[in-house]
Structure formats: structure tokens, C-alpha cells
MDAnalysis code that builds the backbone (N, CA, C; Angstrom):
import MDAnalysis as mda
import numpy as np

u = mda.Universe.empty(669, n_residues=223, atom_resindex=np.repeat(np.arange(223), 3), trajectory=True)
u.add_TopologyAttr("name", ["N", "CA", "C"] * 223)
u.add_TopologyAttr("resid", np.arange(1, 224))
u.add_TopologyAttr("resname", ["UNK", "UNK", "UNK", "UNK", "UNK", "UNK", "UNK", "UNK", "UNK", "UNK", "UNK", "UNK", "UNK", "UNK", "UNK", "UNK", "UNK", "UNK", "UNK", "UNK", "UNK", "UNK", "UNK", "UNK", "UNK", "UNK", "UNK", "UNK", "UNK", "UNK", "UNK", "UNK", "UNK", "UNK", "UNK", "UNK", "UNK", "UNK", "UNK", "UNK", "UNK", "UNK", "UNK", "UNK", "UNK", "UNK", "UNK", "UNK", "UNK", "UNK", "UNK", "UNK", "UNK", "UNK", "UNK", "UNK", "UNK", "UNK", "UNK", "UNK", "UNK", "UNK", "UNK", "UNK", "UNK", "UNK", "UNK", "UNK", "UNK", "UNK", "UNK", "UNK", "UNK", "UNK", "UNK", "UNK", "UNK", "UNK", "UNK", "UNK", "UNK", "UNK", "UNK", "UNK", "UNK", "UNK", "UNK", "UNK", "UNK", "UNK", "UNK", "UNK", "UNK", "UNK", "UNK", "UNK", "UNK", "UNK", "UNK", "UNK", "UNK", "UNK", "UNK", "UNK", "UNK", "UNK", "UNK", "UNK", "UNK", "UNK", "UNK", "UNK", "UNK", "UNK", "UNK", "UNK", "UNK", "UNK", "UNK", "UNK", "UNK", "UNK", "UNK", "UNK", "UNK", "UNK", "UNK", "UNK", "UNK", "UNK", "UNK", "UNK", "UNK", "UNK", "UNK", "UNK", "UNK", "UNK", "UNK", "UNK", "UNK", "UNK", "UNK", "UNK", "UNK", "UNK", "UNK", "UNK", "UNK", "UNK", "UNK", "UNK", "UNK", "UNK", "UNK", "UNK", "UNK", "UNK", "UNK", "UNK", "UNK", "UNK", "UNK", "UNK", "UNK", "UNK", "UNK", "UNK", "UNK", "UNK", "UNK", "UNK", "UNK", "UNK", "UNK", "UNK", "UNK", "UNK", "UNK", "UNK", "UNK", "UNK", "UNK", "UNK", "UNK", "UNK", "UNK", "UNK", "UNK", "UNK", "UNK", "UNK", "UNK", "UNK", "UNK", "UNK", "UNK", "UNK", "UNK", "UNK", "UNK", "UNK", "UNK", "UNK", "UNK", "UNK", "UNK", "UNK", "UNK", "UNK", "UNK", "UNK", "UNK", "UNK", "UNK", "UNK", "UNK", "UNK", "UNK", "UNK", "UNK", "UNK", "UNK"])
u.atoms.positions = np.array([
    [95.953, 110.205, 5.910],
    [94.568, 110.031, 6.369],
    [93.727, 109.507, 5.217],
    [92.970, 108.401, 5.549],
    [92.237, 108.161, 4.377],
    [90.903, 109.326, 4.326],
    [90.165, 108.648, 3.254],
    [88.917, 109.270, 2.480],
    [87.643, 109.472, 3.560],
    [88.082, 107.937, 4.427],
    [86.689, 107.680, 5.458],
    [87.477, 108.406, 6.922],
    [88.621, 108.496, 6.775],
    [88.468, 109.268, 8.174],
    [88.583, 110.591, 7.913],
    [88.601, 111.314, 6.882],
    [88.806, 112.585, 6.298],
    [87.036, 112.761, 6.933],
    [86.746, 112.039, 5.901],
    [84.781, 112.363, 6.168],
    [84.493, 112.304, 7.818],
    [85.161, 111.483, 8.484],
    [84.748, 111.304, 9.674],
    [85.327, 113.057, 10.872],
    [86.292, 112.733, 10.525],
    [86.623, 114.407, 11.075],
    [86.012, 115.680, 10.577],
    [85.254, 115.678, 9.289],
    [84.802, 116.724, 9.458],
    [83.106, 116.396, 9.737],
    [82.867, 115.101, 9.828],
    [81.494, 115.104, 10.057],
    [81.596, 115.270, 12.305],
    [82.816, 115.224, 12.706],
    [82.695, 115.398, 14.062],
    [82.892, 116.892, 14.208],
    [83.902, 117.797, 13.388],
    [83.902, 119.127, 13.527],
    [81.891, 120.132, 12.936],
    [81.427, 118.844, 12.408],
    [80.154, 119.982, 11.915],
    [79.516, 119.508, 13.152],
    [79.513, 118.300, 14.381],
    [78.189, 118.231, 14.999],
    [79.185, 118.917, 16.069],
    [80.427, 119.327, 16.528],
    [81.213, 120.358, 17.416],
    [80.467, 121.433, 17.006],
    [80.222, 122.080, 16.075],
    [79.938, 123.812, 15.825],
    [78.164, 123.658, 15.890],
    [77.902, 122.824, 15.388],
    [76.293, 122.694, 15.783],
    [75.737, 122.545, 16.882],
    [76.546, 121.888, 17.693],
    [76.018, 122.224, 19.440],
    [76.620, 123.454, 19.825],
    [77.562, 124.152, 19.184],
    [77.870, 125.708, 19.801],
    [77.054, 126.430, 19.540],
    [76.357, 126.175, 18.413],
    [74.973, 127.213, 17.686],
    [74.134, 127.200, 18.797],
    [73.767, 128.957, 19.558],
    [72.541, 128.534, 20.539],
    [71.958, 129.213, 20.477],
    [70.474, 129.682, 20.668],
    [69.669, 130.687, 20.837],
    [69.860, 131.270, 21.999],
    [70.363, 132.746, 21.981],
    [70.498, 133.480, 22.853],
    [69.313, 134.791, 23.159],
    [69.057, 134.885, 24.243],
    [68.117, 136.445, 24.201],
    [69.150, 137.489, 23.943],
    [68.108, 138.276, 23.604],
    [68.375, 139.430, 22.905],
    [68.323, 140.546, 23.861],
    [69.187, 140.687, 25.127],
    [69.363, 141.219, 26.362],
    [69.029, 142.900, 26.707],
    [69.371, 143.376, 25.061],
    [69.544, 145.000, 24.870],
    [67.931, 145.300, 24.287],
    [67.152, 144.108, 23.931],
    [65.546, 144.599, 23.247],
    [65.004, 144.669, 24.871],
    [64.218, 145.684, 24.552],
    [63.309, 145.999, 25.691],
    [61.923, 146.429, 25.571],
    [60.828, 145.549, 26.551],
    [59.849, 145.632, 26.336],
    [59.516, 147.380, 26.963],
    [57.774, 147.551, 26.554],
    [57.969, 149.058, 27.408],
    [57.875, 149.301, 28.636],
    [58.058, 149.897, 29.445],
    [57.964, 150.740, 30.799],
    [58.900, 149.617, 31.730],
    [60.125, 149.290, 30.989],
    [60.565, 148.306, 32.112],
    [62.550, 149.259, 32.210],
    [62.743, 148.669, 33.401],
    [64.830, 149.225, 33.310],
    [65.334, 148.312, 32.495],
    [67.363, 148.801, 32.927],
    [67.888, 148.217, 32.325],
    [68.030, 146.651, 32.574],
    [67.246, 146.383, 33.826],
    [67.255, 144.844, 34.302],
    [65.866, 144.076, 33.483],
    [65.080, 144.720, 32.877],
    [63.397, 144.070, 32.484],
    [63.248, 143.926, 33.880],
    [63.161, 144.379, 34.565],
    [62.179, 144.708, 35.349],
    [61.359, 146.077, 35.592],
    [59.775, 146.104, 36.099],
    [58.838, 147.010, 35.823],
    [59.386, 148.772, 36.732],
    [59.780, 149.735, 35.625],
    [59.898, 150.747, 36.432],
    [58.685, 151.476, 37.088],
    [59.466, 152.188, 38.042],
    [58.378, 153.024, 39.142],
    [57.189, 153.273, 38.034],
    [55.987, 153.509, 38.707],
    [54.897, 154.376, 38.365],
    [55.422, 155.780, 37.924],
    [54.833, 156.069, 36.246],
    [55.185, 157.100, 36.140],
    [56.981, 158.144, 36.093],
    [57.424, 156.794, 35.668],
    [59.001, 157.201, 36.274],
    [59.070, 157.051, 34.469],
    [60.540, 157.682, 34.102],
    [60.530, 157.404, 32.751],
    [61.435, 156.497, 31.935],
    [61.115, 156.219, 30.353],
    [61.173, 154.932, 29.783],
    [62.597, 155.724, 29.151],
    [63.848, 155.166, 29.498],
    [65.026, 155.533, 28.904],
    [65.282, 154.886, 27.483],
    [64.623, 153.742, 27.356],
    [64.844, 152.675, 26.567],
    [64.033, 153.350, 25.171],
    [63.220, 153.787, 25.332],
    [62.343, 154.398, 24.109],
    [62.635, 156.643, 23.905],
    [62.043, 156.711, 22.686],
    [61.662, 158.051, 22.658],
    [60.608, 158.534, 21.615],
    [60.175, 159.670, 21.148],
    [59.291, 159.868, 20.846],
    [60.033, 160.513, 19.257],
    [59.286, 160.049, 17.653],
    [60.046, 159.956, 16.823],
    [59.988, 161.268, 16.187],
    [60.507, 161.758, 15.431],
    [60.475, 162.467, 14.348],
    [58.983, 161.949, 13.653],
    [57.821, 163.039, 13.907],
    [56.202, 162.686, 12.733],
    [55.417, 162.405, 14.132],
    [55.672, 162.496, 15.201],
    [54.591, 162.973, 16.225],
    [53.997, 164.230, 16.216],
    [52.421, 164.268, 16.029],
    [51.840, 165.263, 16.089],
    [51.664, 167.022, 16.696],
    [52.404, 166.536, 17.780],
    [52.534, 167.654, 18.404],
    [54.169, 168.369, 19.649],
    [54.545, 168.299, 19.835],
    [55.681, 168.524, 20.539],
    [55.973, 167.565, 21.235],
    [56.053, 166.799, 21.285],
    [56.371, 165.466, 21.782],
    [57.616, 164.518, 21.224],
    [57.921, 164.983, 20.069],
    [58.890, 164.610, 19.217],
    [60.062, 164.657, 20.115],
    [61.028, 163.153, 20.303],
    [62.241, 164.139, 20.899],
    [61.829, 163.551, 22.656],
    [60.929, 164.040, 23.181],
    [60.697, 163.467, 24.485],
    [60.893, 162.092, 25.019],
    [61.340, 162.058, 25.987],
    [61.022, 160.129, 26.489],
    [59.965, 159.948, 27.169],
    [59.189, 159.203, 26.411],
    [57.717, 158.747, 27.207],
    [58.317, 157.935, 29.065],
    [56.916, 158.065, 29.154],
    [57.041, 157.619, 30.935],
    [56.141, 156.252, 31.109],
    [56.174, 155.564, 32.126],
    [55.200, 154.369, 32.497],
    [53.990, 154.899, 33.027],
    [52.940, 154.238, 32.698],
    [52.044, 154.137, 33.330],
    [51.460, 153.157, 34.505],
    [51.421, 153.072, 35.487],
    [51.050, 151.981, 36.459],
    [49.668, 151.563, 36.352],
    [49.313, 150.426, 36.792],
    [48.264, 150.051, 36.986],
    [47.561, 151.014, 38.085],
    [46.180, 151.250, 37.717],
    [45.301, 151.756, 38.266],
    [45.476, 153.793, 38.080],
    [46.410, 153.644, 37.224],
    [46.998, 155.307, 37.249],
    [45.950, 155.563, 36.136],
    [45.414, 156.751, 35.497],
    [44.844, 157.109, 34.436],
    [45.735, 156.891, 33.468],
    [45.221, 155.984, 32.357],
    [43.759, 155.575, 31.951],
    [43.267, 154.118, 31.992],
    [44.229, 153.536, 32.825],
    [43.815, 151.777, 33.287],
    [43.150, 151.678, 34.307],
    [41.948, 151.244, 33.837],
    [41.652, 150.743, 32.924],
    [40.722, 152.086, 31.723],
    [40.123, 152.203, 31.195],
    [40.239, 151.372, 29.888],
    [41.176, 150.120, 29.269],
    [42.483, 150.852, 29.654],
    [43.729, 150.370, 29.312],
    [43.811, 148.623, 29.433],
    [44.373, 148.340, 28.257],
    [44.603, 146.633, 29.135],
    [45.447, 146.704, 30.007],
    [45.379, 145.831, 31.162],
    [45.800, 145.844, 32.260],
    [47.883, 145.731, 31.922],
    [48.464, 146.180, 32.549],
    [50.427, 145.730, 32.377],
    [50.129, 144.372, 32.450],
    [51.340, 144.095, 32.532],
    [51.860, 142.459, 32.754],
    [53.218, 142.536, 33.869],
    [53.437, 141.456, 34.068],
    [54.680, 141.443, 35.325],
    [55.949, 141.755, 34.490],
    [55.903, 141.930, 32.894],
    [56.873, 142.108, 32.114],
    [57.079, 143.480, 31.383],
    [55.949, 143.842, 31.729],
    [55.830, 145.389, 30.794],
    [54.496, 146.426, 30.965],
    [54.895, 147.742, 30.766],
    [53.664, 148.816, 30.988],
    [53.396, 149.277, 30.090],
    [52.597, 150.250, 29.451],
    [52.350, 150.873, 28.987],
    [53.251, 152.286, 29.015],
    [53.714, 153.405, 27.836],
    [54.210, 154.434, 28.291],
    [53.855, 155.386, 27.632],
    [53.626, 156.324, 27.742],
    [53.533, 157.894, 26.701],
    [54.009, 158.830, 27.519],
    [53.855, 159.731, 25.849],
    [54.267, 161.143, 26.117],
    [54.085, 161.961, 26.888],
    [52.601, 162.122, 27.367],
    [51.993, 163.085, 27.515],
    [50.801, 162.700, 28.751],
    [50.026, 162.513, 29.321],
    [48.577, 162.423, 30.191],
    [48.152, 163.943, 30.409],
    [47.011, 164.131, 30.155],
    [46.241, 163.573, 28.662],
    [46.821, 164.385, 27.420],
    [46.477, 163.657, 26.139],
    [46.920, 164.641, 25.207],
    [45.969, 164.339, 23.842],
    [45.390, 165.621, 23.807],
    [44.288, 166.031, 23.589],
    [44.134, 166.267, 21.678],
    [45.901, 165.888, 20.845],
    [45.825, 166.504, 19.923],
    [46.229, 164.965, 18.926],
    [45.029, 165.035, 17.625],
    [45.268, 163.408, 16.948],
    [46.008, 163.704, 16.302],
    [46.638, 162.710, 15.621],
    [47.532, 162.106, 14.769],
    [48.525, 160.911, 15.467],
    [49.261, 161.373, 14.377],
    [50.766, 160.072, 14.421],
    [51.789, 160.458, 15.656],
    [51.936, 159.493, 16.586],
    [52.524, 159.309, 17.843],
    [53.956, 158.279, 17.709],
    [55.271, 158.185, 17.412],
    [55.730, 157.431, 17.259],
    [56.955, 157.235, 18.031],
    [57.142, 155.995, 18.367],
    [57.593, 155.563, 19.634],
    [58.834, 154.432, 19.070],
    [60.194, 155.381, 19.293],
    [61.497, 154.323, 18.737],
    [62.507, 153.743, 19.953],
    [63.240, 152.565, 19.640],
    [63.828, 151.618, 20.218],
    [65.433, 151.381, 19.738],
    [66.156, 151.157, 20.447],
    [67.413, 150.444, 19.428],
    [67.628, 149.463, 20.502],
    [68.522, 148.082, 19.438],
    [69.026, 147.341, 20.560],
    [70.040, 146.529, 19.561],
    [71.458, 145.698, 20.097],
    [72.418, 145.409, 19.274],
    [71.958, 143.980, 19.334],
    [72.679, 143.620, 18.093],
    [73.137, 142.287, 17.745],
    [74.730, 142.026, 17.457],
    [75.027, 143.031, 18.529],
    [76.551, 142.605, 18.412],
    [77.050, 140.787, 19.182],
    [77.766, 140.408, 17.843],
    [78.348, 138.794, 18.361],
    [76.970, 137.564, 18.174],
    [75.896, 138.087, 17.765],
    [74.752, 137.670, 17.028],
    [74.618, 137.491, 15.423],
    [73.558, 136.355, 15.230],
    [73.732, 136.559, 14.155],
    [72.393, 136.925, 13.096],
    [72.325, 138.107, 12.748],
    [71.385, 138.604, 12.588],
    [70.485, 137.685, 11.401],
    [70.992, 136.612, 10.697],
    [69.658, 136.057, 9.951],
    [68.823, 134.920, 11.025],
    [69.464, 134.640, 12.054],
    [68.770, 133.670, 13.050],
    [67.529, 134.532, 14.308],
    [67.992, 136.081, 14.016],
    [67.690, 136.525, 15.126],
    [65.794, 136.722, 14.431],
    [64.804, 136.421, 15.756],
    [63.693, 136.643, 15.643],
    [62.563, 137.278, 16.922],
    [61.723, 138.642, 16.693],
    [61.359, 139.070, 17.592],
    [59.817, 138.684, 17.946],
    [59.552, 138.512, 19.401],
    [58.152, 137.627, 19.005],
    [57.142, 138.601, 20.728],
    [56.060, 138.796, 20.353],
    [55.286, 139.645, 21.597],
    [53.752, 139.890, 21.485],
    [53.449, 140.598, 22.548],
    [52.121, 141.170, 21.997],
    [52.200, 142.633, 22.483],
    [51.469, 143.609, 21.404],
    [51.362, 144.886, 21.650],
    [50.171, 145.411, 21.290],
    [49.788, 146.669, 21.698],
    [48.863, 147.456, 21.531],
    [48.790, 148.562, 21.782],
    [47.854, 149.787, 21.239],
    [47.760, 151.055, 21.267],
    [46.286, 151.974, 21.876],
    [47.012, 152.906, 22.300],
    [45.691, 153.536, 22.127],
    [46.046, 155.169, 21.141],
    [45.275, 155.200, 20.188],
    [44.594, 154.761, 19.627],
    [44.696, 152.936, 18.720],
    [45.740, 153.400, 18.500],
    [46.136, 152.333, 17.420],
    [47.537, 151.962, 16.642],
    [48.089, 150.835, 16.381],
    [49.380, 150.384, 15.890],
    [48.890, 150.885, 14.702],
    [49.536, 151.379, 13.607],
    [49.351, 151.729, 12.244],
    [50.159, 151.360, 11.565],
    [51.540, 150.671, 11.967],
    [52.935, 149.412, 11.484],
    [54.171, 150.122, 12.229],
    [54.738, 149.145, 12.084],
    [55.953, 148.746, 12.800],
    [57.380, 148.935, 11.835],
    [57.988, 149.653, 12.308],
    [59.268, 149.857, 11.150],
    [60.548, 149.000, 11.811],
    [61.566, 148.448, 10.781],
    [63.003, 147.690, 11.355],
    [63.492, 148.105, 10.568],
    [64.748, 148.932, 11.423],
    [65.786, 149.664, 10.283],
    [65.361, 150.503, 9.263],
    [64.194, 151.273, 9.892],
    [63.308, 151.801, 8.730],
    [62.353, 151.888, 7.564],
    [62.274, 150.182, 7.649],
    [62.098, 149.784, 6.814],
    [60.588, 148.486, 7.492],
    [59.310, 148.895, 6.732],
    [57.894, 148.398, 7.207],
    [58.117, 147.093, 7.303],
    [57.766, 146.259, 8.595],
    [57.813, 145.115, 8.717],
    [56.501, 144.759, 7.855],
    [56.990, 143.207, 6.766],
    [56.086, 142.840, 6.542],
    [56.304, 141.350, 6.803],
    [54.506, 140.732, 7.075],
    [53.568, 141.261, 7.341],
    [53.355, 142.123, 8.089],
    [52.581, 143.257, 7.401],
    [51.872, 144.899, 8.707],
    [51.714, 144.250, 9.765],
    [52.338, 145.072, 10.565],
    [51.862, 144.825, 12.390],
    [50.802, 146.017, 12.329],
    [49.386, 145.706, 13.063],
    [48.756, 147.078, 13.140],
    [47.557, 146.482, 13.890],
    [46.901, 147.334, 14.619],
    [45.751, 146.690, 15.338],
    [44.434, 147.657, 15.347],
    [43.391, 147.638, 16.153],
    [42.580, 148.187, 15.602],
    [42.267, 149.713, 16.372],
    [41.552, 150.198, 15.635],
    [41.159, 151.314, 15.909],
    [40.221, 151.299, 17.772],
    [40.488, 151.896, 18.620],
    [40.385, 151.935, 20.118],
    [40.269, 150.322, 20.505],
    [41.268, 149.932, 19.717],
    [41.912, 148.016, 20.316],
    [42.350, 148.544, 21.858],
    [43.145, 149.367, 22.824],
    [43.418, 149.242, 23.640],
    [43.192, 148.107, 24.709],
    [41.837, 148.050, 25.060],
    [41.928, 147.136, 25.684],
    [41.888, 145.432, 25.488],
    [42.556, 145.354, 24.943],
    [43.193, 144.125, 24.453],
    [44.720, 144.272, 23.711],
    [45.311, 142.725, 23.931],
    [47.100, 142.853, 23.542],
    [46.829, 141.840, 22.083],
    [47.264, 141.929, 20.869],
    [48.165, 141.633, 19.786],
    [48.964, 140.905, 19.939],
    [49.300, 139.146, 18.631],
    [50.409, 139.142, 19.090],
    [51.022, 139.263, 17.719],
    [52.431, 139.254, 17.505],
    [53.147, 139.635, 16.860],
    [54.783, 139.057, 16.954],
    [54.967, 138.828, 15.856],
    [56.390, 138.712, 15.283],
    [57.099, 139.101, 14.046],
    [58.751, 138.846, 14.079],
    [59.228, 139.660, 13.227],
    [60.462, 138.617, 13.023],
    [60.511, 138.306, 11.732],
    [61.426, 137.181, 11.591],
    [62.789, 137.808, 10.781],
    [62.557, 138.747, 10.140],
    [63.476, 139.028, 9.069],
    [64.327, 141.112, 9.272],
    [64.566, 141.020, 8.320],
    [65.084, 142.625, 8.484],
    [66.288, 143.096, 9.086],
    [66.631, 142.437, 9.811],
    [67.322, 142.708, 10.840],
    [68.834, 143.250, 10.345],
    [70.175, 143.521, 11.076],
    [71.210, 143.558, 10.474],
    [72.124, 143.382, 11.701],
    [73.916, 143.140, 11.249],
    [74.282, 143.380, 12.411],
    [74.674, 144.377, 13.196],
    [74.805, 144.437, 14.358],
    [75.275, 145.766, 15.422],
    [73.703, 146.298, 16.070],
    [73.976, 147.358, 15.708],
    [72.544, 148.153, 16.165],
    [71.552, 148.109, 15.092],
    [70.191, 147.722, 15.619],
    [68.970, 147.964, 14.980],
    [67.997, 149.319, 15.795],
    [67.561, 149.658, 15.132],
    [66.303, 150.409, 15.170],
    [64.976, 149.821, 15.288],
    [63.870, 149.602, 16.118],
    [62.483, 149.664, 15.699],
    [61.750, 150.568, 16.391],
    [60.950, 150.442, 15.476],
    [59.680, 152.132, 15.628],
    [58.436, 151.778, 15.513],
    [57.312, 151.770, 16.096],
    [56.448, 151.762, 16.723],
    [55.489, 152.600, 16.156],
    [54.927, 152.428, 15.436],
    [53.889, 153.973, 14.431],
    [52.582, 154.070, 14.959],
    [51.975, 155.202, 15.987],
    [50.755, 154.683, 16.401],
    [49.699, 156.068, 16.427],
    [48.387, 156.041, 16.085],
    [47.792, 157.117, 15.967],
    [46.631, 157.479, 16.826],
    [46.750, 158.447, 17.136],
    [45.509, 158.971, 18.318],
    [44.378, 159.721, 17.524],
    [43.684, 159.046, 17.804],
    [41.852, 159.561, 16.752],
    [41.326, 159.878, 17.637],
    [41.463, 160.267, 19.038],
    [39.972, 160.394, 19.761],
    [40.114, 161.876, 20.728],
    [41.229, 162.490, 20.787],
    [40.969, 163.434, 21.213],
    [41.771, 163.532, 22.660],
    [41.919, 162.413, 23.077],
    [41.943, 161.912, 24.469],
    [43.226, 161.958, 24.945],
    [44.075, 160.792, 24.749],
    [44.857, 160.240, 25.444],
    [45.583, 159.391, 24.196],
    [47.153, 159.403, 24.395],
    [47.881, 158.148, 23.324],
    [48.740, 157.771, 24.078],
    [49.125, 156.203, 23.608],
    [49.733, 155.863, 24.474],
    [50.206, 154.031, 23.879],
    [51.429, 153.231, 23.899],
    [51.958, 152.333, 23.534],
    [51.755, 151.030, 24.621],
    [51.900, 149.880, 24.169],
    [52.457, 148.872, 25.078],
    [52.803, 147.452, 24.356],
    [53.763, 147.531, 24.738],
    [54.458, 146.258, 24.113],
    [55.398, 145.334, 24.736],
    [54.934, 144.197, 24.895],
    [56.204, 142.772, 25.671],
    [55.924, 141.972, 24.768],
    [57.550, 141.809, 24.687],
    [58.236, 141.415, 23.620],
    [59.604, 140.690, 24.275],
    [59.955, 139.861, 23.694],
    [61.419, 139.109, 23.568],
    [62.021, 138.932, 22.157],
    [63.103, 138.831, 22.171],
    [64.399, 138.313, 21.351],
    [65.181, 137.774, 20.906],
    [65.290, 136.571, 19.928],
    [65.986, 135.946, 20.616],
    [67.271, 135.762, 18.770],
    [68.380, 135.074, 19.512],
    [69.487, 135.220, 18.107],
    [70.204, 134.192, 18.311],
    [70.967, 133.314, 17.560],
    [72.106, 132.694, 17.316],
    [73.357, 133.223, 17.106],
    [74.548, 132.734, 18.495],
    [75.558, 133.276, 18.352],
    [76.570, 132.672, 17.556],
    [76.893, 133.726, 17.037],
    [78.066, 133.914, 16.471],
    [79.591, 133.324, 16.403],
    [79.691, 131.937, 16.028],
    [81.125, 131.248, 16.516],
    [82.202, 131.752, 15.730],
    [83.581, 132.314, 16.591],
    [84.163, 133.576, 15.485],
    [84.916, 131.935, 14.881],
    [85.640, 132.723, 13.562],
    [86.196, 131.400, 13.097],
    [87.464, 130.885, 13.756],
    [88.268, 131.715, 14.649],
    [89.353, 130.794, 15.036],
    [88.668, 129.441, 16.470],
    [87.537, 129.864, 16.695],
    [87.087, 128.387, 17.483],
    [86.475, 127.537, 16.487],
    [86.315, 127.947, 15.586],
    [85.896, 126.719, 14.468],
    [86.939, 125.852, 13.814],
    [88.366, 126.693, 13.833],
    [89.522, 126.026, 13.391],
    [90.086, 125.284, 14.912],
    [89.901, 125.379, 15.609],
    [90.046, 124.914, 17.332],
    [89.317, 123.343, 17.449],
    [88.298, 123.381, 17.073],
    [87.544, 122.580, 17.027],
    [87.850, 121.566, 16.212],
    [88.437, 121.932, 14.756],
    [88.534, 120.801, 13.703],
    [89.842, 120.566, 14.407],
    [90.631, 121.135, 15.177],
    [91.979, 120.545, 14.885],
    [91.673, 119.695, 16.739],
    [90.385, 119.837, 17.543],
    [89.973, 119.006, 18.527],
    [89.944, 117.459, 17.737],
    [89.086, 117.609, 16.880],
    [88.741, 116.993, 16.290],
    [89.582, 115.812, 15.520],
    [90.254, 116.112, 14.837],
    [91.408, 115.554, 14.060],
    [92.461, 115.318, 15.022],
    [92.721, 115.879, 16.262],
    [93.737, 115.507, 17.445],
    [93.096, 113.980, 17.626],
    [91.887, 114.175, 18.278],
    [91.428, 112.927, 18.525],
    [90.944, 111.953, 17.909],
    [90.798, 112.398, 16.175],
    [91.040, 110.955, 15.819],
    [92.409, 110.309, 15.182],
    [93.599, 110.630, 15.394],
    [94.879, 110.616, 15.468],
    [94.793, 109.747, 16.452],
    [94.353, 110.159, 17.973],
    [94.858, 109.254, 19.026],
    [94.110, 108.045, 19.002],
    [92.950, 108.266, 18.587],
    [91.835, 107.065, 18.280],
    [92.820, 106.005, 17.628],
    [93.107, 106.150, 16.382],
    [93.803, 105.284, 15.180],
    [95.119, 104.639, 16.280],
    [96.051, 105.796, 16.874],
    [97.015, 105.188, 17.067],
    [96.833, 104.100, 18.162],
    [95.765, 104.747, 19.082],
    [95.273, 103.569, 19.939],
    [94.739, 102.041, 19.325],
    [94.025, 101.912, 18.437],
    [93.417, 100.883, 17.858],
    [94.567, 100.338, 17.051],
    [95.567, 100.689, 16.426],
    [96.985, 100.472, 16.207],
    [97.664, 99.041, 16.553],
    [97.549, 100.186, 18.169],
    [98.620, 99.427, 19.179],
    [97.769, 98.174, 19.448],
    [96.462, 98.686, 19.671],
    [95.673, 97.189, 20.289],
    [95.580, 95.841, 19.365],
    [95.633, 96.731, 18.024],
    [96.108, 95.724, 17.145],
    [97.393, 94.343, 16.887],
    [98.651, 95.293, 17.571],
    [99.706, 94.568, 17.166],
    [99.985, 93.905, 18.216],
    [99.089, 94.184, 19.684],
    [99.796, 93.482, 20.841],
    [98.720, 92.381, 21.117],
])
């Protein structure tokens, strides 16, 4: 094989693996108050997908928050759901402030976690106070304002990530005496993962056919 078809086979095996590269959703992230389909669960039915963290104020730690429906107390104040996601908490009403925190896992198995990026809008009542991945504070702070509720945030998260299972956590604080409570829609999305024996599949696609190429242009040659 010469020099120029050496270059040429592997410049056809890099644009083979570059159209396999695809952005995939991130099927296992879930926005809040929705099932295992993203679609919106019952009123008041509960959020399997989330729970309530270790540094919640009051017994709540440990619990799985529930949905809130539109028009249920406290929406409004509340910003209104979306056709993608509700609002959920612990508790209606709960009467005691502090730190409320609300965790997630979801895999990047067969993903590849430096491509993968999370992108949404969220909000609190009282308030986002940051956002943890893998434990670790997303930066830039995600955080919104103090009785922001009625209004959504938007937000992304480009980095942190790892492979298999991730963690994110949700840090949010109740100042008013009242009521706490999360909401967040959100998507996912990652580049899969081409294992390497289809990458060796590919070069040897590759190099098959320019073998038959040559021998064809060959023959057309001598006849």
C-alpha cells in the first residue's frame, strides 16, 4: 500500500467513526414530578426519581417528595408546571426554614461522559442556593433568588460529570415559614460511546474497500 492510500484509508476510517459520534439523550435524567416515561405524574402522586438529602431541616431527610398539580396549593404563587415537569416537595405546608435538599441519580452507562451536557430551567421556593454533581458545586453557581418562585431559571452544566452513575443535588432553602418546594425541566444529552472493536470493523471496512477500489481501476486499466 502506498503512503497516499495509507492516508486515504485512514482519512475514510476517521469520517466512518465521526458519523457514529451522536448526541444521545440522557434517558435515565429526569426532570421533576414526571415517571419513568417523562411523562407528568398524577397530582400529588410521588416522585420516585428524586429524594430528600441528608441537611434537610427537619424530618424530611430520607423521604420522596410528591408532585404538585396545577391549581393544587400553592400554584399559583407557584410558577405555573410545564407539559414536561412539576414541581415536588416534601411536605404541604411546612412551616420549618432552612436547607431542603432534593437528590437525583442517572447513568452514563455506554456514554461518554466528557461530551455529556445538562441544560434546563429551575426554580425554588424559597430558593436554589447551588447545585451539586458528584458532590461536587457546579461551577458557575446555579442559584436563584430569594421568593424567585414565581418565575423559571435557566441553567446548564457542561462539565463534572463521570462514567456510570452520577449524582445531582439540588440545595434549596425555605426562609419564609411557609411552604418549600423544587422545580426543574431539564434534558441531557451525551455522545456515544463507539467500543473499539467497531472502530477496528470499520478500518478494516475501510481498507476492504479500498483494495477492491485499486483492484477494480487495475483491471480497467489493462483491458
Amino acid at each position: 500500500m502506498t503512503k497516499r492510500s495509507l492516508v486515504f484509508a485512514l482519512g475514510l476510517l476517521a469520517a466512518l467513526t465521526a458519523s457514529q459520534a451522536r448526541a444521545d439523550i440522557i434517558s435515565t435524567l429526569y426532570s421533576t414530578g414526571v415517571n419513568n416515561a417523562h411523562a407528568l405524574l398524577p397530582g400529588f402522586a410521588p416522585d420516585t426519581h428524586y429524594v430528600m438529602a441528608t441537611g434537610s431541616s427537619d424530618g424530611t431527610t430520607g423521604l420522596t417528595p410528591f408532585a404538585v398539580p396545577n391549581g393544587g396549593f400553592p400554584i399559583p404563587p407557584w410558577v405555573s408546571n410545564t407539559s414536561t415537569a412539576q414541581w415536588i416537595t416534601p411536605r404541604l405546608p411546612e412551616g420549618v426554614n432552612g436547607a431542603y435538599n432534593y437528590t437525583t441519580t442517572f447513568s452514563l452507562a455506554g456514554l461518554d461522559p466528557t461530551t455529556a451536557k445538562i441544560t434546563g430551567n429551575l426554580t425554588a421556593d424559597d430558593q436554589v442556593v447551588g447545585v451539586l454533581l458528584n458532590g461536587v458545586a457546579v461551577a458557575p453557581a446555579i442559584t436563584t433568588p430569594d421568593v424567585g418562585y414565581a418565575s423559571v431559571f435557566a441553567f446548564s452544566i457542561t462539565s463534572g460529570f463521570v462514567g456510570g452513575t452520577n449524582t445531582l443535588e439540588f440545595l434549596t432553602m425555605n426562609n419564609h415559614n411557609i411552604v418549600t418546594g423544587l422545580f426543574v425541566d431539564m434534558t441531557g444529552t451525551a455522545n456515544a460511546i463507539i467500543p473499539e472493536p467497531a472502530s477496528m470493523a470499520l478500518l478494516g471496512i475501510g481498507l476492504s474497500g479500498l483494495f477492491a477500489f485499486r483492484r477494480f481501476r487495475g483491471r480497467a486499466s489493462a483491458a
